[in-house]
Structures are given as structure tokens and as C-alpha cells.
Backbone as a ProteinNet text record, in pm:
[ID]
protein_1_A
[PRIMARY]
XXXXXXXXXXXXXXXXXXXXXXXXXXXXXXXXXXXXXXXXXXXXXXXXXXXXXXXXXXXXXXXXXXXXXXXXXXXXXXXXXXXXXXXXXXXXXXXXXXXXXXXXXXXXXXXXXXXXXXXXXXXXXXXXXXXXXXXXXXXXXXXXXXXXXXXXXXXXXXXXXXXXXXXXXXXXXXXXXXXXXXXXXXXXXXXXXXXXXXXXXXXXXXXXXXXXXXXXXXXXXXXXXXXXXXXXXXXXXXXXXXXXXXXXXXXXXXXXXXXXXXXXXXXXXXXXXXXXXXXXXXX
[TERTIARY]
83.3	0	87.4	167	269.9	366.9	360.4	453.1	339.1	227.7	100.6	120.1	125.5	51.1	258.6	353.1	417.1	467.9	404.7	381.5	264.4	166.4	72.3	150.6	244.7	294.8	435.3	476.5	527.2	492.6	342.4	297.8	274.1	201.6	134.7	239.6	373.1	450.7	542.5	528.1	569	474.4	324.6	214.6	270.6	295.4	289.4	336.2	506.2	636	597.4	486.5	477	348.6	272.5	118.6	81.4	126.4	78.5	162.1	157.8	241.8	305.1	397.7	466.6	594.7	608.8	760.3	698.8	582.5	510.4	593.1	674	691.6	662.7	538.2	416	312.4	294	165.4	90.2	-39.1	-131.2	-287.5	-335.3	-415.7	-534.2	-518.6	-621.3	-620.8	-508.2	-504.9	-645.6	-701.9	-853.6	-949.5	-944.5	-1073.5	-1047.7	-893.5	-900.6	-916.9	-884.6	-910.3	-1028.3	-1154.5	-1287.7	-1309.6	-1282.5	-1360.5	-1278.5	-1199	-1146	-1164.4	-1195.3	-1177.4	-1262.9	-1309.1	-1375.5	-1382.3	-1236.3	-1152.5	-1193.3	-1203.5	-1216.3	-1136.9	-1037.1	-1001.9	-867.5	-766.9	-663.4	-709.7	-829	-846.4	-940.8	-962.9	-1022.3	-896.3	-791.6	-679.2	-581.5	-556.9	-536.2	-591	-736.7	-846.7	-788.7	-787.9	-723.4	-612.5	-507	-358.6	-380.4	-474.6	-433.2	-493.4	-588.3	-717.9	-590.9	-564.1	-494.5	-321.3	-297.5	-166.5	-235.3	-307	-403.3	-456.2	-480.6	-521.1	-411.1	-286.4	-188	-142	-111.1	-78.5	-150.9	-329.6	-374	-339.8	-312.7	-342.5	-188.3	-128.5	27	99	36	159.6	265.4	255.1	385.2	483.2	452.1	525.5	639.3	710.2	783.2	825.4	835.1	859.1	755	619.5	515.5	456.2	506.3	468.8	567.7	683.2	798.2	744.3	741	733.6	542.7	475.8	326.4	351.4	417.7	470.6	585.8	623.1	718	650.1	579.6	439	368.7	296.2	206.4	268.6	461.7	487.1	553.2	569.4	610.3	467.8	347.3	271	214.4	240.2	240.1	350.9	458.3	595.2	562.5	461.4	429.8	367.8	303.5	237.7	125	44.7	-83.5	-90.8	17.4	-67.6	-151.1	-48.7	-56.6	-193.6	-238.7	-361.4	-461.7	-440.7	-546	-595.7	-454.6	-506.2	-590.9	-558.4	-657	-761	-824.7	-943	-1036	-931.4	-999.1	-1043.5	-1155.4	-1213.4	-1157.2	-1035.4	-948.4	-878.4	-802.1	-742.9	-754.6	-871.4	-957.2	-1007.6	-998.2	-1036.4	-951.2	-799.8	-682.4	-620.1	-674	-590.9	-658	-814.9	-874.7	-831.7	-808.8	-812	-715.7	-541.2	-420.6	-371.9	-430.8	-400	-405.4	-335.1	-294.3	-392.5	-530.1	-629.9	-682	-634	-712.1	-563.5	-458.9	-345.8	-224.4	-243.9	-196.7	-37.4	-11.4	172	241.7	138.9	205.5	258.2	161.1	195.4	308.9	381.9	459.2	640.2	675.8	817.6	924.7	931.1	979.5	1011.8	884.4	845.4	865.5	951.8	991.3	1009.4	1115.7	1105.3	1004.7	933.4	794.2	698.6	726.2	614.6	688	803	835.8	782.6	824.3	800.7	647	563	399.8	330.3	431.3	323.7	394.8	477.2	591.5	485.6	454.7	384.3	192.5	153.4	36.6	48.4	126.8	190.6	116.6	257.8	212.9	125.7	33.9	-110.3	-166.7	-203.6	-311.9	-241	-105.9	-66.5	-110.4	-115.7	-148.1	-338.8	-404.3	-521.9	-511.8	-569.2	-651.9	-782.3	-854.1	-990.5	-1033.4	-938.2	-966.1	-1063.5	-1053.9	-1068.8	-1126.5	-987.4	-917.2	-801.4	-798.5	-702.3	-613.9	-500.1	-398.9	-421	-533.2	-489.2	-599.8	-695.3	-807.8	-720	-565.4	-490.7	-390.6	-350.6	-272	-344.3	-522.7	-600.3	-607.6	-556.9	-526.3	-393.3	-302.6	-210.4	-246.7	-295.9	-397.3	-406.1	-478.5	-484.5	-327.5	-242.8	-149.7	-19.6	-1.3	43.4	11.3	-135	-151.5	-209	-170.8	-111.5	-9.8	131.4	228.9	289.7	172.8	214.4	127.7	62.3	-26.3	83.8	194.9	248	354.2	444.3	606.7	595	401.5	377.2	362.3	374.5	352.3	457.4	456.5	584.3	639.9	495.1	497.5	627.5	675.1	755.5	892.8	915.3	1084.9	1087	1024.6	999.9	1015.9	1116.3	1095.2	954.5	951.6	838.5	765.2	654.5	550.3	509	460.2	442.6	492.4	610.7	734.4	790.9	795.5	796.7	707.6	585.8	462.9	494.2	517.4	530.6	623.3	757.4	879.3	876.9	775.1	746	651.2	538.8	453.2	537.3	625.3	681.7	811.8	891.2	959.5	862	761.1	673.1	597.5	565.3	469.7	641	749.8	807.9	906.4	875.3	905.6	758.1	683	558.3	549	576.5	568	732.7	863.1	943.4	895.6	823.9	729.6	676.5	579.9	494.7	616.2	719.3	794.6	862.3	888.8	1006.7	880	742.8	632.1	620.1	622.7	655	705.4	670.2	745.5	785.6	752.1	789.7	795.4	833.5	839.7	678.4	589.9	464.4	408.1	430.1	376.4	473.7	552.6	615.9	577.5	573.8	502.7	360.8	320.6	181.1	256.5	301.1	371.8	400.7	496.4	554.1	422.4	321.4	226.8	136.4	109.6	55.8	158.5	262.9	355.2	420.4	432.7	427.8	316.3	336.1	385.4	295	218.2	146.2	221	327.8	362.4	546	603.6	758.4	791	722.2	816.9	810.9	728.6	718.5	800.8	872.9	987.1	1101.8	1118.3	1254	1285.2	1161.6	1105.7	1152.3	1104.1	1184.3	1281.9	1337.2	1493.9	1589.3	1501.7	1584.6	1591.1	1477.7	1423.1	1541.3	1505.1	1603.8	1707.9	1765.1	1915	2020.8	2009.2	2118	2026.1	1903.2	1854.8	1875.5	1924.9	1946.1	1823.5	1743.3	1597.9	1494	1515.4	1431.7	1512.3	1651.9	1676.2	1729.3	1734.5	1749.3	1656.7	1536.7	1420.7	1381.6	1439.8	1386.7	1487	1609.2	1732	1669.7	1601.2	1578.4	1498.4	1429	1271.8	1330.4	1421.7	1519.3	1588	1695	1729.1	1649.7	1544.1	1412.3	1391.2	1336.7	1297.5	1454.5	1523.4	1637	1541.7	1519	1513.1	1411.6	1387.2	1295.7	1383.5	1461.8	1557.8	1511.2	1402.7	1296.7	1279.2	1266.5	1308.5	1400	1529.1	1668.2	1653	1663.4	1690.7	1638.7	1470.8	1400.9	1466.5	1512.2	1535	1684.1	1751.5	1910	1853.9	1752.4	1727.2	1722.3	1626.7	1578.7	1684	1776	1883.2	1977.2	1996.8	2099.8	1979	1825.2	1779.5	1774.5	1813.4	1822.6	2004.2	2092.2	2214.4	2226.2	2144.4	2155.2	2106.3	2025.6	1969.8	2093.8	2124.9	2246.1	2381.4	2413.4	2549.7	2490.6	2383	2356.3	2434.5	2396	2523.2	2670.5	2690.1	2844.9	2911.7	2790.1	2851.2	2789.2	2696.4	2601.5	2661.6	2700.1	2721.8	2688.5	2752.7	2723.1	2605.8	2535	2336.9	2246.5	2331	2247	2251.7	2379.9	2380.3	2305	2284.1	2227	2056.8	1998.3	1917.6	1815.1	1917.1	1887.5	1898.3	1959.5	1937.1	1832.2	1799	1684.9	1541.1	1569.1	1456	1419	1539.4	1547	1526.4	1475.5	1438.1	1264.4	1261.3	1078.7	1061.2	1098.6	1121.3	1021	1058.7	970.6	916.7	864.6	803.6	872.3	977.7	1009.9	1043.6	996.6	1024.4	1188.3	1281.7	1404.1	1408.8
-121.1	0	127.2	133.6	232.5	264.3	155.6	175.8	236.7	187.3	256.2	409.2	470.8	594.6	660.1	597.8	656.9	707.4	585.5	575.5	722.8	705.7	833.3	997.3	963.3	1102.7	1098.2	1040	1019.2	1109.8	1058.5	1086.3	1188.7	1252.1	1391.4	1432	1459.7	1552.7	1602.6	1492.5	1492.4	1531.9	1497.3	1597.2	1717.8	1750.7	1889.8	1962.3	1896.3	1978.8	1993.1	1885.1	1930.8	1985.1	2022.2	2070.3	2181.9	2203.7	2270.1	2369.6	2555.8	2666.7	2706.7	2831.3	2856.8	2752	2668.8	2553.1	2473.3	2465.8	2362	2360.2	2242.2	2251.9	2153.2	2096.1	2007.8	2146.5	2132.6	2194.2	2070.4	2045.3	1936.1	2003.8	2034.5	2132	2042.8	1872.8	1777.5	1694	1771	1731.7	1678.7	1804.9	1814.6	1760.3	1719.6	1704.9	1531.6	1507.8	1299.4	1272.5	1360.7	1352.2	1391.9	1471.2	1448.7	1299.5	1256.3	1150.5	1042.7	1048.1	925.9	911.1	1013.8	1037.4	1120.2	1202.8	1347.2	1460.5	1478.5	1606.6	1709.3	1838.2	1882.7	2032	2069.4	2172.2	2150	2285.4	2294.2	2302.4	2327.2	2389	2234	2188	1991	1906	1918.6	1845.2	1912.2	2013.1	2115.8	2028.8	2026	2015.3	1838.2	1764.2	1622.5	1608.6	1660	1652.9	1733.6	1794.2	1869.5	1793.5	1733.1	1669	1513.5	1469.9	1377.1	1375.6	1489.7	1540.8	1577.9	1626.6	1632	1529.6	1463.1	1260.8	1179.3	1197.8	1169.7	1225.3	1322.2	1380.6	1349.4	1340.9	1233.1	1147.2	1011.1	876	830.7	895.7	850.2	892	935.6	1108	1038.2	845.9	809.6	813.3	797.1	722.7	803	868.7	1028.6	1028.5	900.4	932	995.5	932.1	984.6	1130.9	1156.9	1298.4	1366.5	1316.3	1416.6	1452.2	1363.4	1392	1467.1	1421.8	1523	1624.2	1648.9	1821.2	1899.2	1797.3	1850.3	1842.9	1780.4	1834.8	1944.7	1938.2	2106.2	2202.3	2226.6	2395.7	2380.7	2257.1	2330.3	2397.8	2323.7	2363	2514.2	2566.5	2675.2	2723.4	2741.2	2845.7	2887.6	2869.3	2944.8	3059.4	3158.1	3276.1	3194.7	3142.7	3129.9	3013.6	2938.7	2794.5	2791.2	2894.8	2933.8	3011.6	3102.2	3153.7	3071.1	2995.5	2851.5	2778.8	2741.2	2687.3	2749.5	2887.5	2981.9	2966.9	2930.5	2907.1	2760.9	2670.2	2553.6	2543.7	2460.1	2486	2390.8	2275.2	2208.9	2288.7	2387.2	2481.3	2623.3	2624	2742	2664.2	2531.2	2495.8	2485	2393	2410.8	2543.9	2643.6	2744.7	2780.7	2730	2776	2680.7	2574	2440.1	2368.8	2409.7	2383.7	2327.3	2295	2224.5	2091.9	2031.7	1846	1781.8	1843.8	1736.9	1740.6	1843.6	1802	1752.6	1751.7	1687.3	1653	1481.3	1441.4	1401.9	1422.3	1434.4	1593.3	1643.5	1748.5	1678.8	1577.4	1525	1440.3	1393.8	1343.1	1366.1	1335.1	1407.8	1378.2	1244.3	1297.7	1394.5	1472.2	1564.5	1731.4	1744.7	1854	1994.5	1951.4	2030.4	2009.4	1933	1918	2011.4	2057.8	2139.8	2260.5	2308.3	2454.2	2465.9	2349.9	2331.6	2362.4	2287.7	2281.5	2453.5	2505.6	2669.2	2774.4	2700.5	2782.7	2809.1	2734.5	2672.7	2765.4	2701.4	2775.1	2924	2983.9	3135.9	3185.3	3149.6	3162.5	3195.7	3079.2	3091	3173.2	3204.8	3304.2	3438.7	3443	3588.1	3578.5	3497	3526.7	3538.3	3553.2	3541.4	3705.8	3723.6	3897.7	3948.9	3866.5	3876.1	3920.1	3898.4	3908.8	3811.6	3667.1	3529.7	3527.6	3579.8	3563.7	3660.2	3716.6	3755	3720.4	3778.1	3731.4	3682.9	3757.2	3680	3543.4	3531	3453.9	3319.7	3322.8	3216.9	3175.6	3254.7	3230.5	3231.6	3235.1	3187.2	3051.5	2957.8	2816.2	2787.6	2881.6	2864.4	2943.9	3005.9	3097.7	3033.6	2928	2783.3	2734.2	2682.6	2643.2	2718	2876.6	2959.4	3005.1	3011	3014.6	2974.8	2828.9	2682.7	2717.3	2780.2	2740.9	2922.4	3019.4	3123.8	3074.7	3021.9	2983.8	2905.2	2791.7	2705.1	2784.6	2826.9	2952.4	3041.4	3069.5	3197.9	3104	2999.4	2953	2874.1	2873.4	2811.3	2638.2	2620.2	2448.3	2429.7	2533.4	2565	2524	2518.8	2493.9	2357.4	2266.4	2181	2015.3	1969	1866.9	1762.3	1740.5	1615.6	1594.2	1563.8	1562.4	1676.7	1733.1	1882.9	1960.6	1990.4	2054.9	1988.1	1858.1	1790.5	1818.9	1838.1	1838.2	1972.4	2099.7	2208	2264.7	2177.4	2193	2157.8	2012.3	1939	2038	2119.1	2202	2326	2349.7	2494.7	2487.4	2350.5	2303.2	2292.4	2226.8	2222.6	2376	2449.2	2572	2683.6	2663	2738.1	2733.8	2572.9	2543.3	2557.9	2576.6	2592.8	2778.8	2862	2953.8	3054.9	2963.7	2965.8	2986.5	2842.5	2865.7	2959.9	3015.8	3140.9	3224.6	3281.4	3394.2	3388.4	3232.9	3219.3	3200.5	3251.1	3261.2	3365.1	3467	3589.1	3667.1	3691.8	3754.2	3899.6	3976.1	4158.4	4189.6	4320.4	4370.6	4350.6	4428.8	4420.7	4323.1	4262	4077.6	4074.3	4086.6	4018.7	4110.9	4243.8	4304.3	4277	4200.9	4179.8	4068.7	3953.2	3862.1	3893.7	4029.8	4097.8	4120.8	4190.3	4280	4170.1	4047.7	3930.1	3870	3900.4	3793.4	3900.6	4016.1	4113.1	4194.4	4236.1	4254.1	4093.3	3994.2	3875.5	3778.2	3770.3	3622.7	3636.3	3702.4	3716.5	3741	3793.3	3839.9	3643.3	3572.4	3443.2	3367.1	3398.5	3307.9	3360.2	3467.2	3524.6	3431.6	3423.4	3350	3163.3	3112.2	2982	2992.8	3096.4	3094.1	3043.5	3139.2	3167.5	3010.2	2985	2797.7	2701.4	2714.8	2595.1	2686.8	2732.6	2833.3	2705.3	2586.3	2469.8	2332.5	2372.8	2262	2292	2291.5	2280.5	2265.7	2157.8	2138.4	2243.8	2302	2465.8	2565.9	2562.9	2709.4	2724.2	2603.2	2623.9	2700.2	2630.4	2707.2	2830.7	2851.3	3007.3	3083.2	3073.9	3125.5	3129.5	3071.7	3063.6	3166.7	3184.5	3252.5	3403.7	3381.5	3537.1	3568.1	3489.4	3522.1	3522.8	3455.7	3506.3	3617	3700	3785.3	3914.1	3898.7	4005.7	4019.7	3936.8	4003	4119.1	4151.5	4278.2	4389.7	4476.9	4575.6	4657.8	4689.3	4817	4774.4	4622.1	4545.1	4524.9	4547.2	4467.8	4512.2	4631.2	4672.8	4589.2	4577.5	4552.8	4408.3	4350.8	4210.8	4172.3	4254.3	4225.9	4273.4	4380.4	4339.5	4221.5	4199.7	4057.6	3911.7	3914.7	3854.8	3886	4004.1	4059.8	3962.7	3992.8	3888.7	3764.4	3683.6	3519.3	3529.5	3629.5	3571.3	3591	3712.8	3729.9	3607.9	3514.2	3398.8	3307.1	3285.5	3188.3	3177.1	3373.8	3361	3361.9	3380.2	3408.2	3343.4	3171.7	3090.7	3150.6	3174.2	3180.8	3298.1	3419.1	3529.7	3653.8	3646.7	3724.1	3889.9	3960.1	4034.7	4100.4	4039.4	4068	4051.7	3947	3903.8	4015.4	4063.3	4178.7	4282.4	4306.6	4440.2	4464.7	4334.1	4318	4320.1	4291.4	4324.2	4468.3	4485.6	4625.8	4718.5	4704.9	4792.3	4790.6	4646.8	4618.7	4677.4	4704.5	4717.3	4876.9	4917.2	5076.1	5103	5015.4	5112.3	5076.9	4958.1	4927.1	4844.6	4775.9	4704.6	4584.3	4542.5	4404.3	4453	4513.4	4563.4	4509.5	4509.4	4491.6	4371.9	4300.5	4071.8	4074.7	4154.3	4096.1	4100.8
0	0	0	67	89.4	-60.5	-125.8	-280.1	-313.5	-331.3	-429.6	-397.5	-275.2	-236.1	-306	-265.2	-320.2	-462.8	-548.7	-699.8	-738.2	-663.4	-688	-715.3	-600.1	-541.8	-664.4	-731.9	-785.2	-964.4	-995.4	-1108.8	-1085.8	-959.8	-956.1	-968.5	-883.6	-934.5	-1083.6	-1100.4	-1282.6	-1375.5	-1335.9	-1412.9	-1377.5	-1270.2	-1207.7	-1267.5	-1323.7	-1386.9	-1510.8	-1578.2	-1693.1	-1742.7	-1645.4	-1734.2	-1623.6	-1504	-1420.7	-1396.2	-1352.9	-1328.7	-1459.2	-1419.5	-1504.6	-1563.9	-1472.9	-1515.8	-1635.3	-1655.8	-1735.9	-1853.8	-1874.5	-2018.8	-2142	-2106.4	-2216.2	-2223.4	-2376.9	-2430.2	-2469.4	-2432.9	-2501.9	-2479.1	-2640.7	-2613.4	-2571.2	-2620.4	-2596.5	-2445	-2375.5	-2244.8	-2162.5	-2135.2	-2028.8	-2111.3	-2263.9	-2327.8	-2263.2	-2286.9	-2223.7	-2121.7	-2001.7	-1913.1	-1838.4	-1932	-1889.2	-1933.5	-2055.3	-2117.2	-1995.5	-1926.8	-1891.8	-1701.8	-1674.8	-1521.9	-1479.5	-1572.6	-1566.2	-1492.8	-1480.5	-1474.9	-1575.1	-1601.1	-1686.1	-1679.6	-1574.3	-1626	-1531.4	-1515.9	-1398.4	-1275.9	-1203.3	-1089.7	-1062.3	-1138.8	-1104.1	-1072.3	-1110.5	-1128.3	-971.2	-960.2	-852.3	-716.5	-728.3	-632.9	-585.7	-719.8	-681.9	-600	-652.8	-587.7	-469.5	-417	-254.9	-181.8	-243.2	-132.7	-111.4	-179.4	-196.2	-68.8	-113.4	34.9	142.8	124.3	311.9	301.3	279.8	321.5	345.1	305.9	323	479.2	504	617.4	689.8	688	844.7	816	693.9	751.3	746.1	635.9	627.8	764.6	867.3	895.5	1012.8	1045.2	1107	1009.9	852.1	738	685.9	765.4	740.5	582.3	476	301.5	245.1	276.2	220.7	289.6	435.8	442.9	403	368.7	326.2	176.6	88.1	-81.6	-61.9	8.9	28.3	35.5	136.7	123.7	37.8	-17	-120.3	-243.1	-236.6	-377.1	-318.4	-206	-161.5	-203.5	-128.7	-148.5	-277	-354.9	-517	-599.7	-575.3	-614.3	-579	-495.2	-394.1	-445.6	-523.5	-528.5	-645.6	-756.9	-861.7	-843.4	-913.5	-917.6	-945.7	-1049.5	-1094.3	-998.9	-977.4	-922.4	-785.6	-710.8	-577.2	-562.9	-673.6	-614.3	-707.7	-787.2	-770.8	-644.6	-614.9	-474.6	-325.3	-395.1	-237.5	-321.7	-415.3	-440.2	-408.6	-389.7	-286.3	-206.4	-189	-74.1	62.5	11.5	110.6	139.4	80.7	120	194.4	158.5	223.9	424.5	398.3	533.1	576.1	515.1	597.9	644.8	563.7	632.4	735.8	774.4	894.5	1000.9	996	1055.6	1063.5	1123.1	1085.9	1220.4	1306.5	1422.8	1460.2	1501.6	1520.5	1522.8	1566	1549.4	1401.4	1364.7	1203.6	1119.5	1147.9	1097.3	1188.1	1187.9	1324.2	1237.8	1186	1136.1	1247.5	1239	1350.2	1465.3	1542.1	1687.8	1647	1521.4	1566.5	1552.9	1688.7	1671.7	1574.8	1489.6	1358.9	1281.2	1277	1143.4	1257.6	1274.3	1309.6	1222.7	1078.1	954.7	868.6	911.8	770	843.9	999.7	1008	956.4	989.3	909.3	764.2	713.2	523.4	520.4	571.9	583.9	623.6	717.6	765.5	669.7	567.6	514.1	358.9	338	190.1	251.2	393	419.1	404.4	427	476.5	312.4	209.4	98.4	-7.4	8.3	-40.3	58.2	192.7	222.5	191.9	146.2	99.2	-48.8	-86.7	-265.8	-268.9	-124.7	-145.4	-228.6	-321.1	-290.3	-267.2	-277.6	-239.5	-128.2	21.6	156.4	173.1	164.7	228.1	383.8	376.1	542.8	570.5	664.4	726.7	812.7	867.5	871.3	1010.2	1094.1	1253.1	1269.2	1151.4	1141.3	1141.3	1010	988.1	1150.9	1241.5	1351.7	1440.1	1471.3	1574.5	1623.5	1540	1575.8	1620.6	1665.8	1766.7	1906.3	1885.1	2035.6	2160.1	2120.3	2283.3	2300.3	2245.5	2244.9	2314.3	2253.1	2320.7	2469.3	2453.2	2586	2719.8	2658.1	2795.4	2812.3	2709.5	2719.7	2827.9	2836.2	2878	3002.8	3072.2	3226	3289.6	3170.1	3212.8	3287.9	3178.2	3246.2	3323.4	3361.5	3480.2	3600.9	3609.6	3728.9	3778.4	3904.2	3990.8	3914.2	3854.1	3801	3737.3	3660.4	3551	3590.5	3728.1	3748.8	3843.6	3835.2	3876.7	3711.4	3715.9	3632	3676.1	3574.2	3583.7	3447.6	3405.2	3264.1	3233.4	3310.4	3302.3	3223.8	3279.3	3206.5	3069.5	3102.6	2984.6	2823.9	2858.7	2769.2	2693.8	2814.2	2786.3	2677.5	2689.2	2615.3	2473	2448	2316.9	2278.6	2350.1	2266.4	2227.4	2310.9	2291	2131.4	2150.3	2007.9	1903.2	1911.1	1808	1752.4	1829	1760.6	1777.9	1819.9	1707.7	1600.8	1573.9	1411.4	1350.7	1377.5	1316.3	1290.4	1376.8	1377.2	1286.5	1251.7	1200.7	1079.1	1048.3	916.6	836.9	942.2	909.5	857.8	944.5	956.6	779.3	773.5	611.8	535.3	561.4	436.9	390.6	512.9	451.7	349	229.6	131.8	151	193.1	190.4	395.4	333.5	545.9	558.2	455.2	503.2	584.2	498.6	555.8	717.3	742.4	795.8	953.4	900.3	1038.6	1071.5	999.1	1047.5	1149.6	1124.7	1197.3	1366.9	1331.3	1452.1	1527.3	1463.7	1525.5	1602.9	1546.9	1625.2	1731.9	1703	1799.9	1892.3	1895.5	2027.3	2030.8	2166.9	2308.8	2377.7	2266.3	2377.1	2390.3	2273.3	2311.7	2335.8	2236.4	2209.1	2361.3	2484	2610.1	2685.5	2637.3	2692.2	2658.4	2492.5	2408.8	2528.2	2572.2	2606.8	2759.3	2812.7	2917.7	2900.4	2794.8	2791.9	2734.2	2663.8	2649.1	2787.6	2885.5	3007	3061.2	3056.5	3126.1	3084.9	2931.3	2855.5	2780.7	2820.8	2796.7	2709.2	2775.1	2770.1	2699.1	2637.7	2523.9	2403.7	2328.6	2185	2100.3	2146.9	2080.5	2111.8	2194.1	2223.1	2157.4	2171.4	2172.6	1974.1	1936.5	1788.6	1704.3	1711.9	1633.4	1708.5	1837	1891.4	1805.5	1803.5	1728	1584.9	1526.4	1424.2	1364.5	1432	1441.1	1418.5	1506.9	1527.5	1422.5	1324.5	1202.2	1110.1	1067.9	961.1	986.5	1090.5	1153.2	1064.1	1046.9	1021.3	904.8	784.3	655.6	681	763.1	765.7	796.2	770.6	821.6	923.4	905.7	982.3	1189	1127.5	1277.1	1322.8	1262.9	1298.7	1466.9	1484.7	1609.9	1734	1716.2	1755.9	1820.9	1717.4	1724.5	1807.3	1762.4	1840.4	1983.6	2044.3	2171.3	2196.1	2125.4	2179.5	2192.8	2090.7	2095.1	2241.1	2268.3	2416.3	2485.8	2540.4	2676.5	2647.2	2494.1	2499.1	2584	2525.4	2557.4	2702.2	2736.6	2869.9	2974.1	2911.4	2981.8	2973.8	2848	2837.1	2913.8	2940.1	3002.2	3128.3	3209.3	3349.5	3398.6	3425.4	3539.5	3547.7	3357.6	3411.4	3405	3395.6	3352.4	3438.7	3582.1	3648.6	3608	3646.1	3569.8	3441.8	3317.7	3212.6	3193.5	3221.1	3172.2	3260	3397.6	3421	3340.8	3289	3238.7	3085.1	3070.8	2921.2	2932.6	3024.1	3067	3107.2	3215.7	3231.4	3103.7	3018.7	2918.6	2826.9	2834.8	2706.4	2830.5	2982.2	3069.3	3047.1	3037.2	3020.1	2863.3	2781.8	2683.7	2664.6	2752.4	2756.1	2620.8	2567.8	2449.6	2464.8	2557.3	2610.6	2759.6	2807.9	2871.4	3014.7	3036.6	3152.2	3171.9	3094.8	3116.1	3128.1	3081.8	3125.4	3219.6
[MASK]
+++++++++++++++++++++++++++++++++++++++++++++++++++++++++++++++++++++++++++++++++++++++++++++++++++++++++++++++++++++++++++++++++++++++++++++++++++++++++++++++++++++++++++++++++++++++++++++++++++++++++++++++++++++++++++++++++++++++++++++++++++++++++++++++++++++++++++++++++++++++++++

């Protein structure tokens, strides 16, 4: 079964290269007339409609099978990196629900820890298409309301004493907090212009960014937290207008990092980002 679904994913993408976007390089003007008579497809946006419904069925039922969610999503965002193809697809109506409905219970390849970069690749490719909407679909905080609950378990969790205490707890907290910010990495490298990208900022401060600085401080010495927070932070440069903004924010991760071995310096890095009110005081 698993060769079949990979054989599928196989053809779609080679239709893809050759009849679908600008890369297309088959002309067959009798294409859609054989493929009504044979399947009854009848145009690009029928064929479109097949291959997405087809990778979101994949991603719930495949989503332990990390080949088949890898090449699923490596068919979604090629199909998504064209100009015409991409705002085909904001005209789906699978697509129009995934972008409402992007949370683990409606695609359980998220829950699993494998697929760590398939979620960046996956909110990277979503980002995309709701920017190529022009119609106004949806807007931009309608698409990041399905991280809302998630963020903030994970801001009840770091405000409370629970937080410095090992156990499941803390445990749970850390896997949700790695997971939504390679998910939220995503968003940031979907971004095409500053525009876009301050909408990003404008959702992710003053509610949530003083809480990242917060498990910086926690897990200063995990690698699996503090990579994709680091990450989040260099996407974040291609915006120039923010740089500033952002190398604060860089001084209170390092200031967490050198604390043990550096008290001193992490105060002083602190106090400065406190004295300009940047993050409202969280250092």
C-alpha cells in the first residue's frame, strides 16, 4: 500500500512539472478534453483540487510514514511556489479549510516528533497561499487563531511556579513549545515583503515574544528549544525596519544563556533592554 501511495505522489509531481504553473513545459491542447472523457476532470483547478485533497489525506493517515509525508509536502509547497498555481489553490475549498483548521487534530503528522522540519516546510507553503489570497478570504490573525490555545497553555504554564519543577508537566510544555516554534518559524520564512512580515511581529508582540525570552531563560542549555527560537530570530532580520528591535531581543536570549556563568554581564544586558521598555520589563 505504501509503494502505491508513493507511486501516486510520484505521477502527480511529474504531471505537475509538466502541465501545471509557469515551469510547465508540455503543451497538449487535448489534455482536459481525455481527461474528462477518462476520469472526468475537466479543467486545472479539477486536477489542482485532486492533488491537494490527496496530500491532506496523506498527512492524516500517512503522517507516522515520514517518506510519504515528506514527498506530500514537497508536492504542496512546489505547487504553492508558482504565481498562478498558488492563487489557484486559495481558491480551494481544502485549502480554504486548511488554512482555517491547521492544528494536530485536524493533521496528526504534527503530533509526531519525527516531522519537526515538515512542520516549518507545511506553515511555510500555508503562509504563501493566504498571501497570494486577494480577495480578503481571510485575514492574517483569522490564519494564527489556531495557535492561540497552544500559546496560551504554554504562557499559564512559564507563569507559574509548576515551571521549574521537572516532571511531565514541564515535559509536555517543552514538546509544545519546540513544536509551535518550528511551526511559527514557518509562518515567519512565508513571509514575502516587510509588510507581511510586520503583520507577523504585530501578532507575535507585546502577547507572546516576552514568553519566548522567558523559555529561552528555562532551557538556555537545550538545543531542541533554543534552535528554532534562534531561528525565528534570524528570519525575523530580513525585515531591516526590525533589525533593532530584534538584536534586543537577541541581548535577553544571551543574557539567559550567560547568566550561570557570567552574572554580571546578563544583568547588564538586561537592564538595558529594561530601560528602553522594548519588552516591557520581562528581562
Amino acid at each position: 500500500m505504501q509503494r502505491l501511495e508513493l507511486s501516486l505522489l510520484y505521477f502527480f509531481q511529474y504531471f505537475r512539472k509538466a502541465y501545471i504553473g509557469e515551469q510547465a513545459n508540455v503543451s497538449s491542447p487535448n489534455l482536459y478534453q481525455r481527461l474528462t472523457e477518462r476520469v472526468g476532470v475537466s479543467d486545472n483547478l479539477m486536477v489542482m483540487n485532486v492533488i491537494v485533497n490527496k496530500t491532506m489525506s496523506n498527512l492524516k493517515v500517512w503522517s507516522r510514514h515520514e517518506e510519504i509525508v515528506d514527498k506530500s509536502l514537497l508536492l504542496f509547497h512546489e505547487l504553492a511556489s508558482g504565481y498562478s498555481s498558488s492563487k489557484t489553490l486559495s481558491k480551494l475549498d481544502v485549502v480554504t479549510y486548511t488554512l482555517r483548521n491547521h492544528g494536530p487534530q485536524q493533521l496528526p503528522f504534527l503530533n509526531e516528533s519525527g516531522n519537526p522540519r515538515h512542520r516549518t516546510t507545511f506553515y511555510t507553503t500555508l503562509t504563501r497561499i493566504l498571501l497570494m489570497d486577494d480577495q480578503g478570504h481571510m485575514d492574517f490573525d483569522q490564519f494564527m487563531a489556531p495557535f492561540t490555545p497552544v500559546l496560551q497553555h504554554l504562557q499559564a504554564f512559564l507563569s507559574s511556579p509548576a515551571h521549574a519543577n521537572p516532571g511531565p508537566a514541564r515535559d509536555e510544555a517543552r514538546g509544545l513549545l519546540m513544536g509551535v516554534l518550528r511551526d511559527l518559524r514557518g509562518v515567519c520564512v512565508g513571509t514575502p515583503n516587510r509588510r507581511a512580515y510586520v503583520a507577523f511581529f504585530d501578532w507575535l508582540y507585546p502577547d507572546y515574544l516576552p514568553m519566548f525570552v522567558l523559555a529561552a531563560e528555562i532551557w538556555w542549555n537545550d538545543a531542541a528549544v533554543t534552535t528554532p527560537l534562534l531561528k525565528v530570530r534570524i528570519d525575523g532580520l530580513r525585515a531591516r525596519s526590525l533589525s533593532a528591535c530584534l538584536r534586543l531581543v537577541q541581548s535577553v536570549m544571551h543574557a539567559a544563556s550567560c547568566r550561570r556563568t557570567c552574572p554580571r554581564r546578563a544583568r547588564s544586558l538586561c537592564t538595558r533592554v529594561d530601560s528602553l521598555g522594548v519588552l516591557g520589563g520581562v528581562a
